[in-house]
C-alpha positions as CSV (number, residue, x, y, z in Angstrom):
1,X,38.5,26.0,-15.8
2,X,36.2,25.2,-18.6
3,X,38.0,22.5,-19.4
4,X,37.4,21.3,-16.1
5,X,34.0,21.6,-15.7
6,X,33.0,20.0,-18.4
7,X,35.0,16.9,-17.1
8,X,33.1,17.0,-14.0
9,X,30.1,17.4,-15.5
10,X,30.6,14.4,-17.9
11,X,31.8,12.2,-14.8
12,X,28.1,13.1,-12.8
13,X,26.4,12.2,-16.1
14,X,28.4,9.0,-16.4
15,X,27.7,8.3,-12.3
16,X,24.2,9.3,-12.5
17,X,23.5,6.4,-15.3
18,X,25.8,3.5,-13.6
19,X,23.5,0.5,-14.1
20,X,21.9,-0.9,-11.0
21,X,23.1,-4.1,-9.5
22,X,20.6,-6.2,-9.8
23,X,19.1,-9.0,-7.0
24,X,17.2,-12.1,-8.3
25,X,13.8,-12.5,-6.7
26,X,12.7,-15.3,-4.9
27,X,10.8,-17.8,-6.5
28,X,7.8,-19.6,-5.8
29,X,5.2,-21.3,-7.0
30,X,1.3,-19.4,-7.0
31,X,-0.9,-20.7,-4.7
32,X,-4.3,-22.0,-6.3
33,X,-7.9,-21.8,-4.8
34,X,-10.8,-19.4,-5.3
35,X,-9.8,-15.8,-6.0
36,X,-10.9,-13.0,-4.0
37,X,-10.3,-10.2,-6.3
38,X,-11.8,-9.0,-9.8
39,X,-8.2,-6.4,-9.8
40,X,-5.1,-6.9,-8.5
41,X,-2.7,-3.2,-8.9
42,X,1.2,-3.4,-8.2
43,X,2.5,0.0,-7.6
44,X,6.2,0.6,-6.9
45,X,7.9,3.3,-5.4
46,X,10.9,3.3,-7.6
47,X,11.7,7.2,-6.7
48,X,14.7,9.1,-5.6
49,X,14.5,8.2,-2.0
50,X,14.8,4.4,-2.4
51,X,18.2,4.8,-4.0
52,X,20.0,2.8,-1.6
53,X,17.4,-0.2,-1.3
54,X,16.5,-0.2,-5.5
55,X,17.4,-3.4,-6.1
56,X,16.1,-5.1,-3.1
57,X,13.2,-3.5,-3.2
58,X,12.5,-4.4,-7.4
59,X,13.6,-8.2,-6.0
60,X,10.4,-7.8,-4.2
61,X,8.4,-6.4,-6.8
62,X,9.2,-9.1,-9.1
63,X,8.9,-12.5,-6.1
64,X,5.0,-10.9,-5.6
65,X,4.5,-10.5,-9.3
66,X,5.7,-14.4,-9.7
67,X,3.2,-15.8,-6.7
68,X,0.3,-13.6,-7.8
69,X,-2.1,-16.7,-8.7
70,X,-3.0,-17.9,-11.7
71,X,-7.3,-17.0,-12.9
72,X,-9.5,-14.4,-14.7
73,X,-8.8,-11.4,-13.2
74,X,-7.4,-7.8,-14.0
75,X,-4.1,-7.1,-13.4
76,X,-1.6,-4.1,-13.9
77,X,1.9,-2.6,-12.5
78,X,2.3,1.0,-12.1
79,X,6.3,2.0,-10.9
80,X,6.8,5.8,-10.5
81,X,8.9,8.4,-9.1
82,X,8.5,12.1,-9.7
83,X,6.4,13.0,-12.7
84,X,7.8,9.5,-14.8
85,X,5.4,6.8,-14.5
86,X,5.8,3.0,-15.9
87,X,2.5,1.3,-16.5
88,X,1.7,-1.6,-18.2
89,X,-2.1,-0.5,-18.2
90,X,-4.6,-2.9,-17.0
91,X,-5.3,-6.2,-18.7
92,X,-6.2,-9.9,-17.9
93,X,-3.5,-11.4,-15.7
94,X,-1.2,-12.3,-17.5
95,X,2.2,-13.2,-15.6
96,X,4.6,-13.3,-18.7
97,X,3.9,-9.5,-19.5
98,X,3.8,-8.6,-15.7
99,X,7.2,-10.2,-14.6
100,X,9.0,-9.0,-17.8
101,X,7.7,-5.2,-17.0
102,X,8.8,-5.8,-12.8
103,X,12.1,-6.8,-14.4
104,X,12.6,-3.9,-16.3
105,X,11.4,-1.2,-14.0
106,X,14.1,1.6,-13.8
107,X,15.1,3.6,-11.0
108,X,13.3,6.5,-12.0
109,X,14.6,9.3,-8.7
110,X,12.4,12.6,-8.5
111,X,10.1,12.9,-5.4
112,X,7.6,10.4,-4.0
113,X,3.7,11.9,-4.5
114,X,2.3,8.6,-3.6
115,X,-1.2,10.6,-3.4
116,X,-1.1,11.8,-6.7
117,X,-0.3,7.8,-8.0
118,X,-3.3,6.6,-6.1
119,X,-5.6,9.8,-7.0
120,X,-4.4,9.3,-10.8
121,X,-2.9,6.1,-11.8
122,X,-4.7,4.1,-9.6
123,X,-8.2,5.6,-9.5
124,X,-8.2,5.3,-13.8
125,X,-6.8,2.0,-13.4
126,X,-10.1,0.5,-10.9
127,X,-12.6,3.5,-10.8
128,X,-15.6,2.0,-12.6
129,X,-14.7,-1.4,-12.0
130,X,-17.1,-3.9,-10.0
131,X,-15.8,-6.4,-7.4
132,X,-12.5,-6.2,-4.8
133,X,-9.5,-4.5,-6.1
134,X,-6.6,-5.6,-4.0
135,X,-3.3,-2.4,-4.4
136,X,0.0,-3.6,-3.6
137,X,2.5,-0.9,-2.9
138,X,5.8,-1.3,-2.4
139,X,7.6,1.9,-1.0
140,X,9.5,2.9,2.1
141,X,6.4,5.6,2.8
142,X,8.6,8.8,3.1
143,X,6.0,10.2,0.5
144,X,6.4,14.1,-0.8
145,X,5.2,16.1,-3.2
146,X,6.5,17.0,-6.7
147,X,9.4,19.3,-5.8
148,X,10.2,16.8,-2.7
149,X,8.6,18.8,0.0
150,X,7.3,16.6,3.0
151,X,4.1,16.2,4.8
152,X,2.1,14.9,2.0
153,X,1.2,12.0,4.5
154,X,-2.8,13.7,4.6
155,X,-3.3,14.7,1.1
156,X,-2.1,10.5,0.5
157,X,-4.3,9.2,2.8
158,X,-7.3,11.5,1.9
159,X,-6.7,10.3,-2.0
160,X,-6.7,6.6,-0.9
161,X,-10.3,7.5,1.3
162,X,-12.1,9.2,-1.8
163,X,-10.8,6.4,-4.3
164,X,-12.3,3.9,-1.7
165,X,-15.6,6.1,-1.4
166,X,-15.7,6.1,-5.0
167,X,-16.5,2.8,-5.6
168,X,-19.0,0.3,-5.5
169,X,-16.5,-3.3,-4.5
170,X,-14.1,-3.2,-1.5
171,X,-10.8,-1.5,-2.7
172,X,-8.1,-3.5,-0.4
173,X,-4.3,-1.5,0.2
174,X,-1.4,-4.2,0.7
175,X,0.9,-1.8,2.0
176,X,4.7,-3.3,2.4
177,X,7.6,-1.0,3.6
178,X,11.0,-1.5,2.2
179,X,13.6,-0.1,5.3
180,X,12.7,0.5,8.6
181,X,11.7,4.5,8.8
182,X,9.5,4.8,11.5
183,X,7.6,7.8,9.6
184,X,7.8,6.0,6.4
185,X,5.8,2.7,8.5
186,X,3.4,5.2,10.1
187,X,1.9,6.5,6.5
188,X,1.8,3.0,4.8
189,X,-0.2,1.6,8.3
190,X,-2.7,4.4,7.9
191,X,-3.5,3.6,3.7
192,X,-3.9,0.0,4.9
193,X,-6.1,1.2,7.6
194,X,-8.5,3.1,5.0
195,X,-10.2,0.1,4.5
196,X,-11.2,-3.3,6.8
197,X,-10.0,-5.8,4.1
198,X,-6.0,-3.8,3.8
199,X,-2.9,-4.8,5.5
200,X,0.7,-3.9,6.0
201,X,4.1,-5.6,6.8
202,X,7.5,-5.0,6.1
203,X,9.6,-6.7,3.0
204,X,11.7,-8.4,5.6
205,X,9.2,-10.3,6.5
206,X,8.4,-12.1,2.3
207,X,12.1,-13.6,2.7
208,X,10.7,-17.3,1.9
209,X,8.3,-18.4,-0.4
210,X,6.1,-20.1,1.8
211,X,5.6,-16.5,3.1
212,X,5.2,-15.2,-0.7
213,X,2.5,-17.8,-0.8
214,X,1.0,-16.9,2.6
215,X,0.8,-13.3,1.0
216,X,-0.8,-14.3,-2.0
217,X,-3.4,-16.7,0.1
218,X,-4.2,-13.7,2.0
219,X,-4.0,-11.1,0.1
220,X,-5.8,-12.5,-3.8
221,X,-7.5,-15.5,-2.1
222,X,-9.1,-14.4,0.7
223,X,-6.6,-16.1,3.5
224,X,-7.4,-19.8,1.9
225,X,-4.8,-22.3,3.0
226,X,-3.3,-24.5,0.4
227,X,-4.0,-27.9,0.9
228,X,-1.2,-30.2,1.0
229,X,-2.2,-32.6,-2.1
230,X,-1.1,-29.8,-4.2
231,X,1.6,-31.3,-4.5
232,X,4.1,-29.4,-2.6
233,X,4.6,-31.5,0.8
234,X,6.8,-29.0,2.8
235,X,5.4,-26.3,1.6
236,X,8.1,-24.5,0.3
237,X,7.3,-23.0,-3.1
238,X,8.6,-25.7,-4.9
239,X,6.5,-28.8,-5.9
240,X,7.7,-32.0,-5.3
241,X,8.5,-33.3,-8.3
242,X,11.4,-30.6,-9.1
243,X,12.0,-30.4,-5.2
244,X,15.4,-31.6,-4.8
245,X,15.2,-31.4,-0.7
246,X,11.3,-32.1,-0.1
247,X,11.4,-31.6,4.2
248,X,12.6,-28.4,4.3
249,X,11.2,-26.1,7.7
250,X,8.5,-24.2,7.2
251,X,9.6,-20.2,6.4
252,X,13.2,-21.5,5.2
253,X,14.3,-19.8,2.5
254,X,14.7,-22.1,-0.1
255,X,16.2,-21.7,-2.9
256,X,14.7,-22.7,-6.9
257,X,15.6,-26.2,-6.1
258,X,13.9,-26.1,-2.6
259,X,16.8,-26.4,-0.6
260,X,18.0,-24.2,2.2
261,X,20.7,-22.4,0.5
262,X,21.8,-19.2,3.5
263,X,21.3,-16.2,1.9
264,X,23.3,-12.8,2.2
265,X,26.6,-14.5,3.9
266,X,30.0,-14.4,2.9
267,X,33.3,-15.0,4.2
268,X,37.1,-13.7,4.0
269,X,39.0,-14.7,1.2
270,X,40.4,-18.3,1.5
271,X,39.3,-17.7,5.0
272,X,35.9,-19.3,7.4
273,X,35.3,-16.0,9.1
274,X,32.0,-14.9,9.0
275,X,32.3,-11.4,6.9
276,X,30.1,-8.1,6.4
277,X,26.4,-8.5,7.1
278,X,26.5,-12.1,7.5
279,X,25.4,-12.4,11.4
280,X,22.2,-9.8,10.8
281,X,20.8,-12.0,7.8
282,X,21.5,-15.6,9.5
283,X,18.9,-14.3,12.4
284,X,16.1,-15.0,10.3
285,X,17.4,-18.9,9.8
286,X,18.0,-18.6,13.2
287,X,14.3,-17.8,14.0
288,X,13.4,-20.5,11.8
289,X,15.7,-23.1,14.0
290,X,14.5,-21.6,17.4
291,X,10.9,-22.7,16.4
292,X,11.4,-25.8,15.6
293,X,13.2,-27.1,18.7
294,X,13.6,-30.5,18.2
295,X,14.8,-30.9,14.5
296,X,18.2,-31.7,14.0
297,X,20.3,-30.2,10.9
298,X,23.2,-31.1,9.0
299,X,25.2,-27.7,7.7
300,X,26.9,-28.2,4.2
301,X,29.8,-26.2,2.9
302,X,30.3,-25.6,-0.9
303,X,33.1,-23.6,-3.2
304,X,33.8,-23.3,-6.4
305,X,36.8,-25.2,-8.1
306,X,39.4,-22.7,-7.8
307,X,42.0,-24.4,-5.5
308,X,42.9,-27.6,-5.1
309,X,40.1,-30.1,-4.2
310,X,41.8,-31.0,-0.9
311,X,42.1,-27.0,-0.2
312,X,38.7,-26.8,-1.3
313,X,37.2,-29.6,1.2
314,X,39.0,-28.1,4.0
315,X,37.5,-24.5,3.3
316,X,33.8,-26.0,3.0
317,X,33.9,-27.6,6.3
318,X,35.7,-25.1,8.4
319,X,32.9,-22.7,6.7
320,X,30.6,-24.9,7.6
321,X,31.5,-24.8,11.1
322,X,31.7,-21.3,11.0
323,X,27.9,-21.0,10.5
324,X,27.2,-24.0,13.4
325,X,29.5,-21.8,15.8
326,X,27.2,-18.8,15.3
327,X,23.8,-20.6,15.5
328,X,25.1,-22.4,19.4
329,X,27.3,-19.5,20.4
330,X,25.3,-16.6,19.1
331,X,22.1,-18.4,18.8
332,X,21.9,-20.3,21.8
333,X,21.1,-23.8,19.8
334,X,22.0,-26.9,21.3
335,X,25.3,-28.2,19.9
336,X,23.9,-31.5,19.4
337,X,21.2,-30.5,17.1
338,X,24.2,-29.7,14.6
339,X,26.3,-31.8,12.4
340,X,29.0,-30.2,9.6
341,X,30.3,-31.7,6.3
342,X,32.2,-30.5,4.3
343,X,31.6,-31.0,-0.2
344,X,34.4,-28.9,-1.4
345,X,33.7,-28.5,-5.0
346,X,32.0,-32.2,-5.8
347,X,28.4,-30.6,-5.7
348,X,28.2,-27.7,-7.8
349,X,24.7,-26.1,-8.5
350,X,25.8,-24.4,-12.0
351,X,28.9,-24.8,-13.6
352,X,32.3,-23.1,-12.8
353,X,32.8,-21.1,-15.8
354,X,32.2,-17.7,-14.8
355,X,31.8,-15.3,-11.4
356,X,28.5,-15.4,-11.4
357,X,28.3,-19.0,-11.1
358,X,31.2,-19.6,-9.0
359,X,29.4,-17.4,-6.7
360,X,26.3,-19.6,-6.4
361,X,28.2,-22.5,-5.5
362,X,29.9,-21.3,-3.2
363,X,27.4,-21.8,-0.7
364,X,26.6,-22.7,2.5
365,X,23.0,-24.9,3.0
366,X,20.9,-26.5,6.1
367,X,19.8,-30.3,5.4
368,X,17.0,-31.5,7.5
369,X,18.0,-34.7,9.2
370,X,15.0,-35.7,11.3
């Protein structure tokens, strides 16, 4: 029996430390214009109730960390759960140190006392400090207190009003929910309440990074639009000159070379049937195509090199047509609007030496045709 439980034990200790998988952010480029803030505070809820959504949720973290623009301001990440904190303290903005410590936050479980964060990391982080401080917290709002009880939603909100009280500049809470919990959405729409300059949304909604750059516009430079001789014609993120598709719609969700690579799909084995989650994420393409009526696309199918390269031109352009079917038959899209081709392995984005690669080019992307 000893024997045994030892076993078990050393099986939960081995479970409990199972790396993360890890999700790569989106990238973008920073907006640039006149900043609005003298702070700028990124807390992350990285506690035991965002198990499930860890490394979606740290994806966001880190996208928001890389379009935070560029200036002289104060800057700082705090990621907590339970009594464990990870701060990088605050210091001038710089994006090097601030991306490398998003990158590295750990999942750290225990409860969620968002109010103690905000009454004690956050207030010794801004408290004395002159001009707007804009918070960023990431969370899904189920907060608790140390031992996990609920209904800590008044002592959180009461900490974010006497922080605000306490200070002479505006003190601005970005709240952004990661999940859908209606409870969770009701506590981080009241902390961005506390003040008139605060606002709330949910992750699904910083997919692109046109809307990462919206967010930062709005959020560190006071709502200024970028202007278009910026460089970056479509607005996409990526400038022109290392655009490699430059009329991408606006909220696609480009990838680093600015084209519209479908994100979250996949298919059957050696087969063109939409598989898993693939339906749910193509809806927010779909909204992109449903407000732009009149623009016609050409969807391109990618693999990898395993297979032959006629197998492999047949697969891309029957998974091609896969993803047209869904946008006319689920969508309700004008077939017209659509055209298919198939690349088969000729147009790889990274080289076919391993599964991570592989992966990435097999791929399915939307081309702007007029």
């Amino acid at each position: 029996m000893g024997g045994l439980m030892i076993a078990a034990l050393a099986l939960a200790t081995a479970c409990a430390h199972t790396p993360m998988p890890y999700k790569t952010p989106i990238s973008a480029s920073p907006p640039s214009g006149r900043l609005a803030v003298s702070q700028a505070v990124n807390l992350f809820d990285a506690s035991g109730s965002r198990e499930v959504t860890f490394p979606e949720s740290k994806a966001t973290f880190e996208s928001i960390v890389g379009v935070m623009p560029n200036g002289r301001y104060s800057a700082g990440n705090v990621v907590f759960g339970g009594f464990d904190r990870e701060a990088t303290g605050m210091s001038e903005f710089n994006r090097g140190q601030l991306a490398a410590a998003a990158k590295n936050a750990s999942f750290l479980e225990g409860s969620t006392p968002i109010f103690e964060v905000i009454q004690s990391d956050l207030a010794n982080s801004i408290r004395g400090r002159s001009g707007r401080a804009a918070v960023v917290l990431i969370s899904d709002g189920l907060a608790t207190d140390y031992v996990g009880r609920g209904g800590a939603d008044d002592m959180t909100v009461e900490a974010a009003r006497r922080l605000v009280s306490s200070r002479s500049g505006d003190t601005c809470f970005h709240t952004i929910q990661t999940g859908s919990d209606p409870a969770g959405a009701s506590l981080l729409k009241a902390l961005a309440d506390v003040s008139a300059c605060g606002s709330f949304r949910n992750a699904s909604s910083l997919n692109s990074a046109s809307a990462l750059q919206d967010f930062s516009r709005a959020v560190y430079l006071g709502g200024e639009a970028a202007p278009v001789a910026e460089g970056d014609s479509d607005r996409d993120g990526v400038m022109d000159s290392a655009d490699a598709c430059p009329n991408t719609l606006r909220n696609a969700r480009v990838d680093a070379r600015g084209c519209w690579t479908l994100r979250g799909i996949s298919f059957a084995v050696n087969s063109a049937d939409l598989a898993g989650d693939s339906r749910t994420t193509l809806k927010e393409d779909l909204a992109v195509l449903r407000s732009n009526p009149t623009v016609r696309i050409r969807v391109d199918g990618h693999t990898d090199s395993d297979g032959s390269e006629a197998y492999n031109m047949s697969l891309s352009e029957r998974r091609a047509a896969a993803v047209r079917d869904y946008f006319v038959k689920d969508g309700g899209l004008k077939a017209s609007r659509f055209q298919i081709k198939g690349f088969g392995e000729s147009a790889p984005i990274a080289p076919n030496d391993g599964i991570a690669n592989k992966r990435r080019n097999r791929r399915v992307e939307l081309t702007v045709l007029d």
